[in-house]
Steps between C-alpha positions, in 0.01 A plus 500: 500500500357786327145546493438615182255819377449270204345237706171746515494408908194655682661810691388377834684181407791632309564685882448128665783343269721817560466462896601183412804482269635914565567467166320720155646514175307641209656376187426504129319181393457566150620168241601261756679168380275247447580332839446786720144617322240481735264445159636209356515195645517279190470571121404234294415240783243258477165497794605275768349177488468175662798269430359198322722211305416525146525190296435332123257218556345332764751262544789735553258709734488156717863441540491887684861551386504889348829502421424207309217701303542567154366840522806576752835619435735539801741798440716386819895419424775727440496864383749770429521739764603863574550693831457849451527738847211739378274481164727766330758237513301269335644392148350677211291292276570187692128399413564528119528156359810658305702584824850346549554387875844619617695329775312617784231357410521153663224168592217476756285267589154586442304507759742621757649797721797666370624583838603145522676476180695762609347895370429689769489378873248313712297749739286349806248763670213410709392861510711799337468634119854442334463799370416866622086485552394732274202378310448433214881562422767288505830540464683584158701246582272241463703133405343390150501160347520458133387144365477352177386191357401330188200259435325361217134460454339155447369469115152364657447839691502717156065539579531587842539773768860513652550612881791528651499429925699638725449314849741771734691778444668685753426797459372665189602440065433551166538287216565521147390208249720527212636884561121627548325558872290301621455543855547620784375344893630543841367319856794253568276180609264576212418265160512790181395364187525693132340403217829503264307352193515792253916543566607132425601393206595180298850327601687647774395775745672733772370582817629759668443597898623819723471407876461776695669421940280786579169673415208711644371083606780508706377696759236254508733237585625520798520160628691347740714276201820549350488753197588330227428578119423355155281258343460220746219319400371297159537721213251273239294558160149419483302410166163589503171436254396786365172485659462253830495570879662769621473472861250278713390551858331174761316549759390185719171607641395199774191409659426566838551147641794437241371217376453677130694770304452775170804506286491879380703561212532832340685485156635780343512437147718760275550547101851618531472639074393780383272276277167246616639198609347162360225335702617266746379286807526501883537122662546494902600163623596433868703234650557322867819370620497164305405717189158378463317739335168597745406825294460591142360770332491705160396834523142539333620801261710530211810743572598778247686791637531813347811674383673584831195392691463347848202243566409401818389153550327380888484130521340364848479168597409254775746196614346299794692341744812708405831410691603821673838636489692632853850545603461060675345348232552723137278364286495622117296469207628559144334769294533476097380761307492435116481753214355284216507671110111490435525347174757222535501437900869531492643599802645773500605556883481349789513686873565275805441648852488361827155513716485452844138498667525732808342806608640787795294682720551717803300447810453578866837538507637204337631414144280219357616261227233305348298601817756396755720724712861493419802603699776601277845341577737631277820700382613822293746398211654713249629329172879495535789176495839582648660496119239591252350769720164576347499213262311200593477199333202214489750301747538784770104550516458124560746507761349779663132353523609145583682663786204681583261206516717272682515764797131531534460883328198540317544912391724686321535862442658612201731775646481726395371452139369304213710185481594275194178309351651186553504545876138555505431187275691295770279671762190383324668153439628440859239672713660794666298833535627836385442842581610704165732837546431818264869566427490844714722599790580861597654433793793687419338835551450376877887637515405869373239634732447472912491148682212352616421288725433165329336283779230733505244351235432690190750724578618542117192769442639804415891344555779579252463155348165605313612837290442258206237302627310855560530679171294452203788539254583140634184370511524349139823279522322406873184376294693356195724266730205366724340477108785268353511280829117414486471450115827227528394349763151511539415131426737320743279343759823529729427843567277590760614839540587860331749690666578818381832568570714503801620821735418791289316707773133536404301696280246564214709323253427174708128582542552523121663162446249313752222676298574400144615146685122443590326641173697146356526267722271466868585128527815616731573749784713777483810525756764812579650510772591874538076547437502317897113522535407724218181422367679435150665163650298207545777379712655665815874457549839597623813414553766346706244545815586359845292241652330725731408704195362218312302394787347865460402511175326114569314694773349742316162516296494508160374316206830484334747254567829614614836363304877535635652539184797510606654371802754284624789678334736232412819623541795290598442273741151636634122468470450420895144457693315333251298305686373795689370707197328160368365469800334840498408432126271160652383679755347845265285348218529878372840428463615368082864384602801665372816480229832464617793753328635342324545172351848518356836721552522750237942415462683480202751209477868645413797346497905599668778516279533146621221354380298482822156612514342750728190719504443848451226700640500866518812763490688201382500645101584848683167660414329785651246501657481118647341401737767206608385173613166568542427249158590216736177415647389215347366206677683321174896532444615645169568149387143346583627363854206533761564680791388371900240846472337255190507208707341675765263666302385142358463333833289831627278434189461152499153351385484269766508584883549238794401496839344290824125468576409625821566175672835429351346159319506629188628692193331817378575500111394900368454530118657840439439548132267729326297244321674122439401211750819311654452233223802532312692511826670177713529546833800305734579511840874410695567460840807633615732430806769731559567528123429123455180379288337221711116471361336631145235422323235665209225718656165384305411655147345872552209668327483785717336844310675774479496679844399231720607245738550121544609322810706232460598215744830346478649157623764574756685257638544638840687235632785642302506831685643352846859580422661820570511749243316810333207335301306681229259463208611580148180505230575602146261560157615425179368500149351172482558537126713715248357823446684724217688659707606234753584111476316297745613475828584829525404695804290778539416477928648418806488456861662377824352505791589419867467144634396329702145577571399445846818415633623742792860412431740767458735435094841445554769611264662150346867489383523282238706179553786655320554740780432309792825506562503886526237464809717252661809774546263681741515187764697644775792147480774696409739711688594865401800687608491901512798753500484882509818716404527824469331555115325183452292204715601143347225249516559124427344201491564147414523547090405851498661896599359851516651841576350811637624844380490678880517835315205462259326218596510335276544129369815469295574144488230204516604175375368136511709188422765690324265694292449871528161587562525854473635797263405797693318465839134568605407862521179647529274605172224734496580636168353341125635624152182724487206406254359729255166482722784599826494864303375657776574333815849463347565844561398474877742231517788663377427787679455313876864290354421105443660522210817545648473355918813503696523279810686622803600282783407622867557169634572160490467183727641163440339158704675249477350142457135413718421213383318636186763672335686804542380869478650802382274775540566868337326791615490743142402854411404510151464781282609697200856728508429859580148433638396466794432105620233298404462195666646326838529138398593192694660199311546178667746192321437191646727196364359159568773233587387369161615821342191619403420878586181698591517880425242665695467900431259708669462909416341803684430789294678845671293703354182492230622378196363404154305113431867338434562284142552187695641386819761230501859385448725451170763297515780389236552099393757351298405445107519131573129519669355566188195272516192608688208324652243622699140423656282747468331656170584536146679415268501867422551801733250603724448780754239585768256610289571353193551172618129298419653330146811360723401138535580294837797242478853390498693714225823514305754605245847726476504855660573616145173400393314674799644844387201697281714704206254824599603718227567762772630320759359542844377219788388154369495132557367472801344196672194547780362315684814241552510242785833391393760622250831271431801622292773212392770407257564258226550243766225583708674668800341862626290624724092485601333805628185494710351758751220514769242607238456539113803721339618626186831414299667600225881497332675648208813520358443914533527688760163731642710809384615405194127414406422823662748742289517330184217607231495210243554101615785453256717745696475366825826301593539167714615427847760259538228353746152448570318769676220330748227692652300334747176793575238378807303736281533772198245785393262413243521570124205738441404713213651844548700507176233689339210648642317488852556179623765481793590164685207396721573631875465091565789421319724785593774383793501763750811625661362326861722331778511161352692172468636241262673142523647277258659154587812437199551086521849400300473159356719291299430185271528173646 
């Protein structure tokens, strides 16, 4: 970086950002290009303003369809294209209407990124510049995009004003209109408009556009995203009346007991001549949700702008009753506003805007919506799909928000700027509250200057990350980007808060934005989370805290709320201890709830020179910098596929929470929303026995406010519960009705709970009838016959045979009526294909050797049959070659006369060691036993501390479909909690597993190192076998992939003398 004598730096801070960066350059900043001029940020460019659908009549303003609107022209299709490595390559007088395209000019679709149409390359960074930081240069190099297009103007728009919209840009351009300038913007996320009247003319018309990859913005958009460039949103033409609203701005101002509101509406009338406009008229009309018409007003005063001139127009009225809009229950109103001509009442325009009744307020340390506190349950997304990078269509968004209602979220954060209108138009629509992003990020510079320590709060005073944020040469691009966010957005009642940027240090340039934030808009708080407690914020947050520090921050005093705003890092297969940070968010009322990172991965689908898809994330283009697979940290995969971490996330949020009275007689049904009753909701209850339902029923219909209680008695048949067998209560919630984002039926809560209730009976693990015949080979009926050579000891039974490897061991041969049982025998496992969150203990693994344990036999005993079996017990040093030992180990074989076998393992630490992955055995299985059943939860994987959305029962499918394609391969598919696990054929031969206590299981057709060394899933390659690994118990998932959040000491598995058994039963069909 180069801290620049232009940049007029204080001298006492010009030193501070020197300590920082040991870097000064003075350089000559006379005529800068256009994109690296700190004094232009846009020529030409319209004010911001609130994006409103502009229609012809009243009727077209009903049907709400803009693209429909006659006064709308989309510009979207196909344009010629140019790739140019720097603007001095640019072709000369491409933007002539005369020019001749040559052959390397070739099609684009408009909007995309021309990265993935093959100019340039993909780049992902979550932190570093991709070019040398040097501000407000860029390189000369800078990759420029030539487009051109042709479009006709409607006949009926020859007496009005003609705007042309660009949605997103990425990163800066200028445009020509028939060979003449006529613009120039930059702020990627950012709507420009130009009034392109005066350069049209009759027939047809070229537009011309020069995308600059790289400007001065660019070092105020740092994001963690893949850098990708062009125009990648709507490109559209607007016609305008020559005089008629320019912008309008609603407040909803409600009474104290919410039983009344004030619809404010400024109007900013404009005659956009340079002559008076004729007199027209100013209608209001507003709407419910059947469209009746409740409101309807014509402003008192006859409306005659003068040339150029802006009128300002206050409307203010009341609406009793009103319905209020929140994130459960959205409610809109329709808002018509009507520019009449005086003299024949034609209309001449018609503005439709949504209105949702709700008002924001901060107090005694709680967010209030419509006067109640809300807890904030949400997720981060960045605007991105797997092929179209940042180009999202209608279809994506509603995927997106029907995903996010149906797993209980009610907040998203637009990460980490302002995202398509549409998205915010479904927010409104489907209820989901958003906290709006400045597009700003400088973390970049965090790389130039001295580390800090992050996990102290407000440490990014005075850091490297805030040169920018610090210097008033900046401070007008800070101010014009939180400007252009609040003017769009202003009037979605979705938003509930500002934020003004993401990691970007701190300094006056934020007080700056926050300031000029308030002078427009108090109805919502500020956030930043770099500001920490600053009196600027209205909101105190950080990031990626552990639960201890959360608990902190609930324990302290202050009249702000606190926010995580980011937490739970996502990455691969992660997002562990939920339940404990939700239970520290119940327990801290200062506490406002948190946002997941992130809610999809950030890969781009490509495709082998076979055909066969695969993902890319970063390095994989052979960019520099990258920052690798860090995009993969979505709780979504690339292709919409949840994750478990969503799953889990749901069941953590759930609206509805289950429990016993005190005396066990009774349900205790907790309404966990913000504000709906448990109305809309049917409740159900199950009993279970051993995996078997035996009694269910419909729990009574429930009115119960939003946070309160109901007890609810249920009629058990207790008579039932006299058989043997683990007995517990299943309830479940579901929509009692469609909503628009679920059919009915669908669930939103669930619980099961232990049964019976009063009964001091120990549960007793069941084997389904199928595999009663397993049990039966433990009956001591048959006779065994042992031999011990020299190598080997031979083990037989009636219809079964086993051999012992003396030298190793191990079990090399196990076989049951004729059928091999085993592939490669039973060793012990205390090593997992480490998880992104493993980045840290993974490196005290490797270093104390599990990841590559070598037994050594000290001694071996062989006892022959005793009436329950025979024994062959081996006496093992384990540890890793060239260090010293790491465990003594004793592992006993017992072989029933059945030929079933027990593998008990015990180990005793030699010296102190590291918590260890897991602790268990792997084992390999023919191919045949490709079908898995188990008791215990799931369907999906679960793991000790992300195991709450793994439901109780009996289930099943192929070990191909237990495998979970992380994009990075590393541990997954795991099953807790299992009382039984069963592996068969075709023709329902195998084996059933069981132990003394609950145990985890999992199989794959890859081995632990392959997962372990390979970096993308479509590399790994196939056993001829299935790997088995049977764990009494594995170290949690965590959160350490980012941030402060290690694996909870209680789910770490200390190196301690311990022990392990697992009883293998073969059984064939009958």
């Amino acid at each position: 970086m180069e801290c620049r004598a232009s940049f007029s730096l204080p001298e006492h801070k010009l030193k501070e950002v020197i300590g920082m960066t040991g870097i000064m350059k003075v350089t000559d900043s006379r005529n800068p290009a256009i994109w690296e001029d700190l004094s232009i940020l846009e020529q030409n460019r319209e004010r911001p303003r609130s994006d409103m659908a502009l229609f012809d009549s009243i009727d077209s303003a009903f049907s709400g369809d803009r693209a429909g609107s006659s006064y709308i022209q989309m510009l979207n299709g196909i344009w010629d294209f140019h790739y140019a490595e720097s603007p001095i390559a640019v072709p000369e007088g491409f933007q002539q209407p005369g020019y001749a395209l040559s052959e390397d000019w070739h099609p684009i679709p408009v909007p995309s990124n021309w990265q993935l149409h093959g100019y340039g390359r993909p780049q992902y960074s979550s932190c570093p510049y991709p070019f040398p930081v040097d501000p407000p240069h860029v390189p000369k190099l800078n990759p420029t995009g030539c487009y051109r297009t042709e479009f006709q103007v409607r006949d009926d728009w020859k007496e009005r004003e003609i705007y042309i919209v660009f949605e997103g840009v990425d990163s800066a351009f200028e445009l020509w209109v028939n060979g003449q300038s006529a613009g120039y913007s930059e702020g990627s996320h950012y709507t420009s408009e130009f009034n392109i009247t005066h350069f049209l003319k009759l027939g047809s018309n070229v537009l011309a556009v020069q995308v600059y990859q790289w400007s001065k913005g660019s070092y105020l958009e740092t994001q963690d995203k893949w850098r990708l460039s062009g125009i990648f949103r709507d490109v559209y033409l607007i016609a305008e009346c020559a005089a008629g609203v320019r912008d309008v701005r609603i407040r909803t101002n409600l009474s104290e007991d919410y039983t009344s509101g004030e619809l404010e509406i400024d109007i900013d009338l404009v005659n956009r001549r340079r002559r008076a406009s004729a007199p027209f008229q100013l209608d209001i009309s507003l709407f419910n949700a059947r469209m009746e018409c409740i409101l309807k007003r014509q402003y008192d005063s006859v409306l005659q702008p003068g040339p150029l001139e802006d009128v300002k127009v206050n409307m203010l009225e009341t609406v009793q009753a009103p319905r209020l809009w929140t994130a459960e229950d959205p409610q809109l109103y329709s808002l018509l506003i009507t520019v009449r001509d005086q003299e024949t009442s034609a209309v001449q325009e018609v503005r439709r805007l949504e209105v949702g009744f709700r008002d924001v307020r901060i107090a005694d340390g709680r967010m209030l919506v419509n006067g109640k506190p809300i807890v904030i349950k949400g997720v981060n997304r960045n605007e991105f799909h797997t092929e179209r990078g940042a180009v999202i269509t209608m279809e994506d968004m509603k995927q997106d928000i029907l995903l996010m209602k149906r797993h209980n979220l009610n907040t998203v954060r637009l990460s980490h700027y302002p995202n398509d209108r549409r998205w915010l138009e479904l927010c409104d629509r489907y209820g989901m509250f958003v906290i709006d992003e400045a597009d700003l990020e400088t973390h970049g510079f965090a790389l130039t200057g001295e580390r800090v320590n992050q996990e102290i709060p407000g440490f990014a005073r005075g850091a490297a990350e805030s040169c920018l944020s610090d210097h008033p040469d900046w401070s007008p691009m800070y101010i014009d980007r939180a400007k252009r966010m609040v003017e769009r957005n202003k009037n979605h009642p979705c938003i509930i808060v500002w934020s003004l940027g993401n990691e970007s240090g701190y300094g006056q340039n934020h007080d700056a934005m926050a300031a000029w934030i308030r002078s427009v808009d108090s109805t919502r708080p500020i956030h930043y989370e770099r500001a920490y407690d600053a009196e600027t914020v209205d909101i105190v947050s950080t990031m990626y805290p552990s639960v201890d520090m959360l608990k902190q921050e609930g324990e302290k005093q202050d009249a702000r709320p606190y926010l995580m705003i980011e937490y739970g890092h996502a990455m691969g297969n992660s997002v562990g201890n939920l339940r404990e940070y939700w239970n520290i968010i119940d327990e801290y009322p200062r506490l406002l709830g948190g946002l997941i990172w992130e809610w999809r991965d950030l890969a781009i689908l490509q495709k082998n020179e076979q055909g066969d898809a695969w993902y890319a994330y970063g390095g994989d283009f052979g960019e520099e910098p990258h920052s690798g697979s860090f995009c993969i940290d979505g709780l979504l995969f690339p292709d919409n596929t949840p994750k478990a971490s969503l799953l889990e996330y749901k069941k953590v949020l759930e609206p509805v929470r289950v429990s016993y009275s005190h005396d066990g007689e009774a349900l205790v049904i907790e309404n966990r929303y913000d504000f709906l009753s448990l109305s809309h909701l049917l409740g159900t209850w199950k009993v279970y026995r051993s995996g078997e339902a035996i009694q269910a029923g419909e729990l009574p219909a429930l009115d119960t406010p939003s946070g309160e209680r109901s007890e609810v008695k249920l009629p058990f048949d207790k008579q039932t519960w006299a058989m043997d067998g683990e007995y517990w209560l299943h309830v479940s919630f579901t929509l009692r009705h469609a909503a628009p984002w679920a059919e009915a039926g669908y669930e939103m809560a669930w619980a099961d709970l232990p049964l019976p209730l009063g009964v001091p009976r120990e549960p007793q693990v069941m084997l389904p009838d199928v595999l009663e015949a397993a049990a039966s080979i433990m009956e001591p009926v048959h006779q065994l016959t042992a031999e011990e050579s020299r190598k080997a000891i031979h083990i037989r039974g009636d219809d079964w045979k086993a051999v012992l490897d003396k030298a190793t061991g191990k079990l090399t041969t196990w076989e049951y009526q004729g059928i091999p049982l085993l592939v490669e025998g039973p060793v012990i496992n205390l090593w997992r294909a480490p998880l992104d969150n493993d980045i840290h203990l993974a490196k005290a693994w490797r270093a104390a050797g599990y990841d590559r344990l070598h037994t050594d036999v000290r001694e071996l005993s062989f006892m022959p049959d005793d009436g329950r079996g025979c024994t062959v017990q081996v006496e093992l040093v384990i540890g890793a070659r060239g260090a010293l030992p790491l465990f003594r180990s004793n592992l006993t074989h017992l072989f029933t006369s059945g030929g079933a076998l027990q593998l008990t393992q015990s180990i005793e630490p030699l010296r102190e060691l590291p918590p260890m992955p897991r602790l268990g055995i792997r084992l390999g299985i023919p191919r045949r036993f490709h079908n898995v059943t188990w008791f215990g939860r799931g369907p999906h994987e679960c793991y000790p501390d992300r195991k709450e959305s793994g439901k109780l029962g009996i289930h099943g499918g192929l070990v191909e479909e237990q495998f979970v394609p992380y994009i990075k391969p590393q541990e997954n598919g795991n099953k807790a909690d299992v009382r039984w696990g069963r592996y068969s054929d075709d023709q329902g031969s195998g084996m059933v597993i069981t132990s003394a206590g609950l145990f985890h299981m999992s199989a794959h057709y890859y081995s632990v190192e392959e997962l372990a060394r390979k970096k993308h899933v479509h590399q790994l390659s196939p056993l001829d076998h299935i790997e088995l690994k049977l764990d009494s118990d594995q170290s949690g998932i965590g959160n350490h992939s980012c941030g402060y959040a290690p694996t909870l000491t209680k789910y770490l598995l200390p190196a301690e003398k311990q022990a392990f058994s697992f009883l293998l039963q073969p059984f064939k069909a009958r």
